[in-house]
Backbone bond lengths (Angstrom), bond angles and torsions (degrees), N, CA, C in turn:
res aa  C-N    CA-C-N  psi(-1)  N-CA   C-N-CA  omega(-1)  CA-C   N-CA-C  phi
1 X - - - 1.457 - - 1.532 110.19 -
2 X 1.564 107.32 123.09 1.720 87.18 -178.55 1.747 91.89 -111.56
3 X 2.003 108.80 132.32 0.997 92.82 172.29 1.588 121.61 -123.00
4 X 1.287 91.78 155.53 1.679 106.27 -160.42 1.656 121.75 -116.85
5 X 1.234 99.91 140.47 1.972 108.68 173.70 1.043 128.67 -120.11
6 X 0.622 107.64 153.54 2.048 122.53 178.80 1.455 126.46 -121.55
7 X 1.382 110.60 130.90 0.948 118.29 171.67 1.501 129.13 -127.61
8 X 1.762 101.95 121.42 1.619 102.02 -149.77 1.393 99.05 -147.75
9 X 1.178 148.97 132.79 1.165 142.98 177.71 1.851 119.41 -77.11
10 X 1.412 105.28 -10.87 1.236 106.76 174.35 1.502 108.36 -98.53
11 X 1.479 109.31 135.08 1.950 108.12 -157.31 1.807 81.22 -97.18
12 X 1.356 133.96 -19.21 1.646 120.41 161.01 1.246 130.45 -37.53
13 X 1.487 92.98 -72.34 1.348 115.94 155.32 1.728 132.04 -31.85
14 X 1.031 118.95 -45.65 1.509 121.23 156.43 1.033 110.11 -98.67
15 X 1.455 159.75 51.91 1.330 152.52 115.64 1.413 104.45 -86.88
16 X 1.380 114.25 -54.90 1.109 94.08 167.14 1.354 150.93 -90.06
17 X 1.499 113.47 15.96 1.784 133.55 163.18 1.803 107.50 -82.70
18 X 1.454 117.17 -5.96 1.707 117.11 -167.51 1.736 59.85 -86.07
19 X 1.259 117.64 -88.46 1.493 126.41 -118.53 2.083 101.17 -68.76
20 X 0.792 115.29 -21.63 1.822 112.11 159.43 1.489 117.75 -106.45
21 X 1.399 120.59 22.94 1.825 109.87 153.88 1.311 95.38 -107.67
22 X 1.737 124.58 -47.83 1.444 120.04 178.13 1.790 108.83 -29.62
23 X 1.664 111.57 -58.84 1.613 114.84 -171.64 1.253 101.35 -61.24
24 X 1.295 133.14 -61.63 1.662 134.78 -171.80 1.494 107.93 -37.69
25 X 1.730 120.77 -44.33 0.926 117.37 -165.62 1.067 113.81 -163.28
26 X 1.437 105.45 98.11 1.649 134.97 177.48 1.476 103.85 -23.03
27 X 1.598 128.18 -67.61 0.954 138.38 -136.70 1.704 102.10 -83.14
28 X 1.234 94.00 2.02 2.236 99.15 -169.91 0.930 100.09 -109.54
29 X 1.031 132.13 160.47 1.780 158.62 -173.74 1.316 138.31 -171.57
30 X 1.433 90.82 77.68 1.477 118.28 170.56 2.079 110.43 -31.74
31 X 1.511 108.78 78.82 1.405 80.36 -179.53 2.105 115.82 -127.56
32 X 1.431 95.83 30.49 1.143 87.68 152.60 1.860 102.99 -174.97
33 X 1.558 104.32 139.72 1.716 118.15 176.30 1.649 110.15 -101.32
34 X 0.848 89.10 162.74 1.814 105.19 163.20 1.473 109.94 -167.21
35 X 1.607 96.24 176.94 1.945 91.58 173.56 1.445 93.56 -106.28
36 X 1.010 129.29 6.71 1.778 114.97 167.56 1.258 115.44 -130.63
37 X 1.427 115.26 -170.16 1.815 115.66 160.53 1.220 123.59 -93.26
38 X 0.989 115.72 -23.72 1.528 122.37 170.43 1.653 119.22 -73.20
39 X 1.291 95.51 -31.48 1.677 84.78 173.43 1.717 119.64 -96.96
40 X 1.531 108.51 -9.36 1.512 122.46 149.02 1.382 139.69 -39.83
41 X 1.605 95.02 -46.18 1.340 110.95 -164.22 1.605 99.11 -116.61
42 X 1.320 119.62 11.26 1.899 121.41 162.23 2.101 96.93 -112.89
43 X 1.012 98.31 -3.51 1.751 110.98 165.55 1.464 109.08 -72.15
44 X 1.265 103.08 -61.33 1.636 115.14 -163.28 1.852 106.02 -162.60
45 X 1.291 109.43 135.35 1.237 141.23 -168.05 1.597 120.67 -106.50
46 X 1.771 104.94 -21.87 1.248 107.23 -178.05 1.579 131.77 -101.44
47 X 1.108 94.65 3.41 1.763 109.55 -176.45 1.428 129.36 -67.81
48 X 1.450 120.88 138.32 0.866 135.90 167.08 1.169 135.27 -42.93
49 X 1.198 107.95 -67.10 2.036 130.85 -174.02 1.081 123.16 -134.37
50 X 1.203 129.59 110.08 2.096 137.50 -175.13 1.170 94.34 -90.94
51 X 1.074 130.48 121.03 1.235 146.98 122.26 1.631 116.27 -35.39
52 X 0.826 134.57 75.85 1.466 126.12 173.30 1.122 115.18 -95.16
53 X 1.460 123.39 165.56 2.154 145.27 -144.55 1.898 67.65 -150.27
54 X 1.379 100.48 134.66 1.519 124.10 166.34 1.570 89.14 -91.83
55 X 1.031 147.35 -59.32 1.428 121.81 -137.84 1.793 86.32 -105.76
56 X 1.178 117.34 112.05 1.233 128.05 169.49 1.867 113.26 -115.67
57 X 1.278 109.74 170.25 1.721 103.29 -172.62 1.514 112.53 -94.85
58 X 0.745 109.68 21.66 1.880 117.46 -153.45 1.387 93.40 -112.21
59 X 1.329 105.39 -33.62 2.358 87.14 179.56 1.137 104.26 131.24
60 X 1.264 111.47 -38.17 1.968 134.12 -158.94 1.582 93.68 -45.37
61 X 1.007 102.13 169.11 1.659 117.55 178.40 1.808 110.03 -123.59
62 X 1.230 108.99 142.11 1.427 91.62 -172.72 1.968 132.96 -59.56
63 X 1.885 99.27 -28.52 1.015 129.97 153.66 1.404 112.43 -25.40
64 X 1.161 110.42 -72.53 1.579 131.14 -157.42 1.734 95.07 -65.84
65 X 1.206 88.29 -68.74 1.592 82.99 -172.83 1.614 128.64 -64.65
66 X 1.071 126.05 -3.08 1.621 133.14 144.38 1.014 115.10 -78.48
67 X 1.242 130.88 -24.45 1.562 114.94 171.61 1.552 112.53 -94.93
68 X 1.401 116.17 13.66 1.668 116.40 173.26 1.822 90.66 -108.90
69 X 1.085 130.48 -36.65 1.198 143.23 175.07 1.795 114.38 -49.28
70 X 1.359 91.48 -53.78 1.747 93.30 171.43 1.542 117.06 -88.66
71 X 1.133 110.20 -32.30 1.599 109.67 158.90 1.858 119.08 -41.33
72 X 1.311 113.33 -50.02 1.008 124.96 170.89 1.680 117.08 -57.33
73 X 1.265 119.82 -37.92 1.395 128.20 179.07 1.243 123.61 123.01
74 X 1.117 130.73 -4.11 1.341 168.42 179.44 1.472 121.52 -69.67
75 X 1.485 145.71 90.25 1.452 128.99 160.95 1.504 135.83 -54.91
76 X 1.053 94.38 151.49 1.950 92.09 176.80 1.215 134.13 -111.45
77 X 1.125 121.97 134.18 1.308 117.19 -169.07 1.895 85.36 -137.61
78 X 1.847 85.40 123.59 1.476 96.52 -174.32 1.355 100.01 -77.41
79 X 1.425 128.00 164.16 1.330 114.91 174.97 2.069 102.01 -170.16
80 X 1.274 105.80 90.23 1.210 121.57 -168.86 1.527 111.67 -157.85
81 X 1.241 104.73 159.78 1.365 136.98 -166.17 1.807 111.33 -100.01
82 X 1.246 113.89 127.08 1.021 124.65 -176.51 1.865 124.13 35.06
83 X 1.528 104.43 54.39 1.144 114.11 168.48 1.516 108.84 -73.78
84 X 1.526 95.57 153.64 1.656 105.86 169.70 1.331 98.79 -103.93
85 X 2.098 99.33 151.93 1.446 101.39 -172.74 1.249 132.35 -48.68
86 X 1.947 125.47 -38.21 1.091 126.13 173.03 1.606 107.64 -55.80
87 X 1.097 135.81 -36.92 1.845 120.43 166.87 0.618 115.03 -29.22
88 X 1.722 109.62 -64.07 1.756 121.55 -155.48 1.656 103.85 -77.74
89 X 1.189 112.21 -13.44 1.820 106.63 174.36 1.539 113.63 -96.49
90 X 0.702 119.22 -29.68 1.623 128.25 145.21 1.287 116.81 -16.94
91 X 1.630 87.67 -79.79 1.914 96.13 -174.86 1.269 107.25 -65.39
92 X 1.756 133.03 -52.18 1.294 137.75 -162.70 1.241 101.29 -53.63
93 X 1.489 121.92 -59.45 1.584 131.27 177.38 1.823 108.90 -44.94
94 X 1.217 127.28 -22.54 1.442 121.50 -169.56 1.901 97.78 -104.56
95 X 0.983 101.66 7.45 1.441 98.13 -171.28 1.584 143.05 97.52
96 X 1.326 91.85 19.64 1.401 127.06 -160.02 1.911 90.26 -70.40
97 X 1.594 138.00 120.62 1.361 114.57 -172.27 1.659 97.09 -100.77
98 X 1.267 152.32 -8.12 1.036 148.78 -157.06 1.373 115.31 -150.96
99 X 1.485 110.13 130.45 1.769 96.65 179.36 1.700 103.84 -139.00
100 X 1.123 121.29 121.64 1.544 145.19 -147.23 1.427 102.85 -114.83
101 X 1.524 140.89 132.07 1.608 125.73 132.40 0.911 123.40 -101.88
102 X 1.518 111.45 145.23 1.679 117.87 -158.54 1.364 107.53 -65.90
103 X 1.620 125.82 -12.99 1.743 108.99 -176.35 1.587 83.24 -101.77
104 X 1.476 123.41 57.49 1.739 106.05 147.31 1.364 97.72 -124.49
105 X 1.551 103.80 179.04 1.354 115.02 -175.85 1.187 127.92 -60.70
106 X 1.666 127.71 124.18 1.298 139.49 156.65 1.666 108.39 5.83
107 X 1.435 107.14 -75.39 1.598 102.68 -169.42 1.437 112.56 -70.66
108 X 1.223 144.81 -15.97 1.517 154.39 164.38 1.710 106.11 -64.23
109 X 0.903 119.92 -12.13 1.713 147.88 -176.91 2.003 95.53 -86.45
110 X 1.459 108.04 -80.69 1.199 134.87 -172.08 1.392 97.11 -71.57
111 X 1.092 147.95 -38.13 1.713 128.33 160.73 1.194 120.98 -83.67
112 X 1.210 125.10 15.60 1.696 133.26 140.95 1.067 124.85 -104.17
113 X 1.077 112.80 -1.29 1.722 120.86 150.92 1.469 107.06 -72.89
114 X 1.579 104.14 -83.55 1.734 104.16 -165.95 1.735 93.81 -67.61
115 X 1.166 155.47 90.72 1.456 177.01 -120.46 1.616 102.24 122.52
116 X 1.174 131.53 -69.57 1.096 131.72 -157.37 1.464 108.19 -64.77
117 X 1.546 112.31 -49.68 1.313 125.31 -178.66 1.959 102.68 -65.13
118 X 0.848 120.58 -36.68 1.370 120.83 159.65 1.470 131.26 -63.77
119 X 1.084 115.91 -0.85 1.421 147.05 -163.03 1.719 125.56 43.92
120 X 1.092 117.66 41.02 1.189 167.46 -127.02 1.753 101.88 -116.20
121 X 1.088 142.50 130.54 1.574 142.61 154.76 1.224 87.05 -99.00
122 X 1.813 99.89 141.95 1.026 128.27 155.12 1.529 113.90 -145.10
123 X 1.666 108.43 119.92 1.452 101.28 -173.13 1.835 99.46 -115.40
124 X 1.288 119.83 149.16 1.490 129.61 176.66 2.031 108.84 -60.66
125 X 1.148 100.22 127.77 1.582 96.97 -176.94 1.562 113.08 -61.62
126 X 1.074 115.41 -1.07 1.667 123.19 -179.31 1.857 91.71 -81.90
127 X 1.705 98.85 -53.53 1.551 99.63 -154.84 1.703 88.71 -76.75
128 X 0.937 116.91 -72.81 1.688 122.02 172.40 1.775 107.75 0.96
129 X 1.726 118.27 -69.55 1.183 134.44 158.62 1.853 113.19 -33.22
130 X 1.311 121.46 -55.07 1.160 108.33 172.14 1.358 135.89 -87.20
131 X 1.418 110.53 13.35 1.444 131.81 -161.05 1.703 86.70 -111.65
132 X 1.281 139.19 -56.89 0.914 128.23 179.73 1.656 122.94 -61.68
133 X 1.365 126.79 -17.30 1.501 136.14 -173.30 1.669 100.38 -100.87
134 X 1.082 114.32 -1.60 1.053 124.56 -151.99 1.688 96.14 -75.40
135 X 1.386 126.25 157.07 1.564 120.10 172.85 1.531 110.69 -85.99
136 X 1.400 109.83 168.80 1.035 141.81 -160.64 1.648 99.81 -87.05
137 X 0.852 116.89 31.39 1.766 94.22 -166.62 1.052 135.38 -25.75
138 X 1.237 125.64 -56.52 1.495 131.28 167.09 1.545 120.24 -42.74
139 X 1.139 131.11 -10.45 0.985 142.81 166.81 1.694 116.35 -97.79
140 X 1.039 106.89 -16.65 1.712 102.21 -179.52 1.395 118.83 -94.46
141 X 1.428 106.71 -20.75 1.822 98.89 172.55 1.468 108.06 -108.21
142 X 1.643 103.18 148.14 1.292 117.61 -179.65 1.765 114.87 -69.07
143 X 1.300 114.32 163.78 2.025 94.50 171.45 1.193 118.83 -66.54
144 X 1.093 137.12 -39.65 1.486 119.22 176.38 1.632 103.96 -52.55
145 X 1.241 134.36 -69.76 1.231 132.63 177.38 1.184 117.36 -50.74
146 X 1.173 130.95 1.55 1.447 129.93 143.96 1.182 129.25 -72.69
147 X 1.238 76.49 -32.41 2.381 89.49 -166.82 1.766 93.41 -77.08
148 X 1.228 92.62 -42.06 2.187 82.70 -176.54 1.525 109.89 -88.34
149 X 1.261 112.44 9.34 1.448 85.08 163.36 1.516 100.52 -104.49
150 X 1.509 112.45 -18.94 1.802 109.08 -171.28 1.705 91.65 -73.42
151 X 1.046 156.11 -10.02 1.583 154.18 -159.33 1.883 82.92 -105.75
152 X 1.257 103.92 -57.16 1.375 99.79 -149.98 1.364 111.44 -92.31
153 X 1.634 116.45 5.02 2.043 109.11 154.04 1.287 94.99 -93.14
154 X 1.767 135.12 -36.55 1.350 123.67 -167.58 2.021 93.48 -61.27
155 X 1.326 120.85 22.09 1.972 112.20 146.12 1.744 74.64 84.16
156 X 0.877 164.95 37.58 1.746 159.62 105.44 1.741 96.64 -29.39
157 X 1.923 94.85 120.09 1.449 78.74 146.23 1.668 133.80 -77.53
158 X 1.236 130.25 -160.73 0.981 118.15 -174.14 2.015 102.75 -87.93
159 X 1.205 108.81 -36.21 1.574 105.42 166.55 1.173 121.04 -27.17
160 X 2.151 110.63 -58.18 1.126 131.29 176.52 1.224 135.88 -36.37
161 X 1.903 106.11 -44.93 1.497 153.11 167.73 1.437 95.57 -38.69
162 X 1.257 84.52 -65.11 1.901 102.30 -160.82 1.566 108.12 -58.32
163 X 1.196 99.83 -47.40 1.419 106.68 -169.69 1.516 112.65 -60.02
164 X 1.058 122.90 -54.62 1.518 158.75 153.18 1.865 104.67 -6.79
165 X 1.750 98.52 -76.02 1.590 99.70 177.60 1.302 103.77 -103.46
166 X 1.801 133.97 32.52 1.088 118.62 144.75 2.278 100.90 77.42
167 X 0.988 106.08 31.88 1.404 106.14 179.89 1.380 93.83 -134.24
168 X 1.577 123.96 -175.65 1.027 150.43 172.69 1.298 118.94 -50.10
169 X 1.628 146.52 168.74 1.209 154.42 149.69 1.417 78.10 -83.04
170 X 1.084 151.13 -141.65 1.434 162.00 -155.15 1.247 121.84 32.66
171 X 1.636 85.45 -69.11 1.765 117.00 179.01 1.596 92.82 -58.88
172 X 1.437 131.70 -59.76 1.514 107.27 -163.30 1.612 103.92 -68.38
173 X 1.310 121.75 -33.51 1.413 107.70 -177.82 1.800 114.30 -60.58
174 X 1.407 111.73 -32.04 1.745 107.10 162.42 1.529 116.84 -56.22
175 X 1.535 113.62 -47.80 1.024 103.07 179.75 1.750 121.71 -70.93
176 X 1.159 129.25 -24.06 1.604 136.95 163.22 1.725 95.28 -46.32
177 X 1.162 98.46 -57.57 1.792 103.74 -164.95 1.630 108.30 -63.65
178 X 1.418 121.77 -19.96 1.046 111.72 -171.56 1.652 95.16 -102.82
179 X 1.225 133.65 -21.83 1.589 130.12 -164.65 1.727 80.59 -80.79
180 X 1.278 129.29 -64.58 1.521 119.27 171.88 1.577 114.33 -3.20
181 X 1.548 83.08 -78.05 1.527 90.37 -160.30 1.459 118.92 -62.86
182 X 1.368 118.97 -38.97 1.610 122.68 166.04 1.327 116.45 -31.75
183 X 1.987 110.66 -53.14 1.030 121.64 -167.98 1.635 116.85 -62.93
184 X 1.470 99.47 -46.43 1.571 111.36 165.33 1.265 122.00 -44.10
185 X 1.322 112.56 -51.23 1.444 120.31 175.51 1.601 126.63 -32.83
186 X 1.652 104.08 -41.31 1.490 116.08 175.61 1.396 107.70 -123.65
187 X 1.223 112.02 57.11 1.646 131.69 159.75 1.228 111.45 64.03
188 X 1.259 121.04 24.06 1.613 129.96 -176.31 1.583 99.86 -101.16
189 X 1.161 109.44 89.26 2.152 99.49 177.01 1.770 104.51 -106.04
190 X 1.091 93.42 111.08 1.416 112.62 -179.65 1.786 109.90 -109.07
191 X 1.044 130.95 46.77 1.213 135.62 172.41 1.816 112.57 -32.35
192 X 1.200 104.06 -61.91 1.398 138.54 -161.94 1.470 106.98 -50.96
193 X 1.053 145.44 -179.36 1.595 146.54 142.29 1.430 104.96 -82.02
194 X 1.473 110.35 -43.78 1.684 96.95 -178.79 1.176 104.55 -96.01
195 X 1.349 124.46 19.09 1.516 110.96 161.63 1.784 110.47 -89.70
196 X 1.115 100.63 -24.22 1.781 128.37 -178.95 1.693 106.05 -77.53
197 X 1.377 94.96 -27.51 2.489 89.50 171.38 1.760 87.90 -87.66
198 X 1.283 112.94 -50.30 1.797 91.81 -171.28 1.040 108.10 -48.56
199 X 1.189 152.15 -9.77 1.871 143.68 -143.22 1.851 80.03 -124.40
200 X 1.598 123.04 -65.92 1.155 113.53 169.87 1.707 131.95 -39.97
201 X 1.253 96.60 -42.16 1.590 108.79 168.02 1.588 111.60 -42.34
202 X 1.179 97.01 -55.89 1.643 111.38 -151.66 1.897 88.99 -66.03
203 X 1.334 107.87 -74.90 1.678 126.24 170.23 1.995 90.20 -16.41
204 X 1.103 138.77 -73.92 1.472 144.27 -178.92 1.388 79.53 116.25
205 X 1.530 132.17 51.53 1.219 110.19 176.53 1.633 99.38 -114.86
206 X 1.404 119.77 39.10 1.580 136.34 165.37 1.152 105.13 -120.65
207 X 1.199 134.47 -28.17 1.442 123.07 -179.01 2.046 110.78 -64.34
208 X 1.658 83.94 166.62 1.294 87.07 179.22 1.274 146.94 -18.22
209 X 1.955 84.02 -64.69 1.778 101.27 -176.16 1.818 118.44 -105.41
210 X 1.857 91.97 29.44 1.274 95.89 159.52 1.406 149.50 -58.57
211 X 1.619 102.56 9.58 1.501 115.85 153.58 1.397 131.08 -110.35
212 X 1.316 89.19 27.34 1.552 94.91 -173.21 1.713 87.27 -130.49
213 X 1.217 131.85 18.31 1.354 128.57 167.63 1.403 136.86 -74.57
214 X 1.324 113.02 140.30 1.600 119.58 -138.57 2.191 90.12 -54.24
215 X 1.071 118.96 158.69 1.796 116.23 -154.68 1.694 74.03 -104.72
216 X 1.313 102.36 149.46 2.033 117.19 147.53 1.324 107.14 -136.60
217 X 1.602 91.14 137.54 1.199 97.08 -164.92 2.255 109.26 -81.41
């Protein structure tokens, strides 16, 4: 029996994903939801495969929550609707083995389950397709525009920024405005601040030894 959870903020949405993966596949068992990870994983401790929704209401970052997900013991299989690419690199980058959208087919659903639980990637040929066209990020911002956006998703105001590498409040707000727009440029729209830590996430420019990251000039 491999058993599996979800975490989704819409309670529709998981009533009705128990009752057509259970039929698809005897051997799965949908047996516990939440709208976050934290209240998932103080639910139940023993599961197999998370289903996780990137855009949740709670703040979380998609990053974050696959790497509390596999910490726990648990695989992931992303499984959401109209993610933007920095999400989906987020999760993939944290170990995320499967990435699903909910308007594909039932069984493309259920073979990223039993994949995942096998330890197995399985990505959807839709998402697969946009994962490969996908940009380079790490390659598109210069180091300074690295360093203020890694200060300024780690929740820095921009004063903070400033203060930090010793430049302007101004100057970092040009530079925000210009990492934007780069990002936009190749279908990355990060308006948001937490749309701006997923993009940092992905870069690994939140992790630890994110000051010790390779420099571009």
């Amino acid at each position: 029996m491999v058993l599996v959870g979800a975490v989704d903020d819409h309670p529709v949405v998981l009533a009705g994903l128990k009752t057509v993966l259970e039929e698809a596949a005897p051997e799965v068992e949908l047996v516990a939801c939440a709208p976050t990870v934290e209240q998932l994983l103080a639910e139940r401790s023993d599961l197999d495969v998370v289903l996780l929704d990137l855009r949740l209401g709670d703040a979380s970052t998609p990053g974050t929550n696959t790497g509390q997900l596999l910490a726990g013991g648990a695989q992931v299989v992303v499984y959401t609707d109209g993610a933007k690419p920095a999400q989906v690199y987020a999760a993939v980058a944290r170990g995320a083995l499967g990435v699903v959208l909910k308007d594909e087919p039932l069984d493309v659903l259920v073979e990223a389950v039993r994949a995942a639980h096998r330890g197995e990637a399985v990505v959807s040929v839709r998402m697969a397709r946009a994962l490969e066209t996908a940009p380079h990020l790490d390659d598109l911002l210069s180091h300074q525009e690295r360093q203020v956006l890694r200060l300024y998703a780690a929740d820095l105001p921009a004063k903070s920024v400033a203060r930090r590498l010793g430049i302007g409040e101004g100057t970092v707000k040009e530079y925000l405005k210009r990492i934007r727009s780069k990002l936009a440029a190749v279908d990355v729209h990060a308006t948001s601040k937490l749309e701006l830590r997923d993009v940092a996430e992905t870069m690994g420019l939140l992790d630890d030894d994110a000051d010790g990251a390779q420099q571009r000039a």
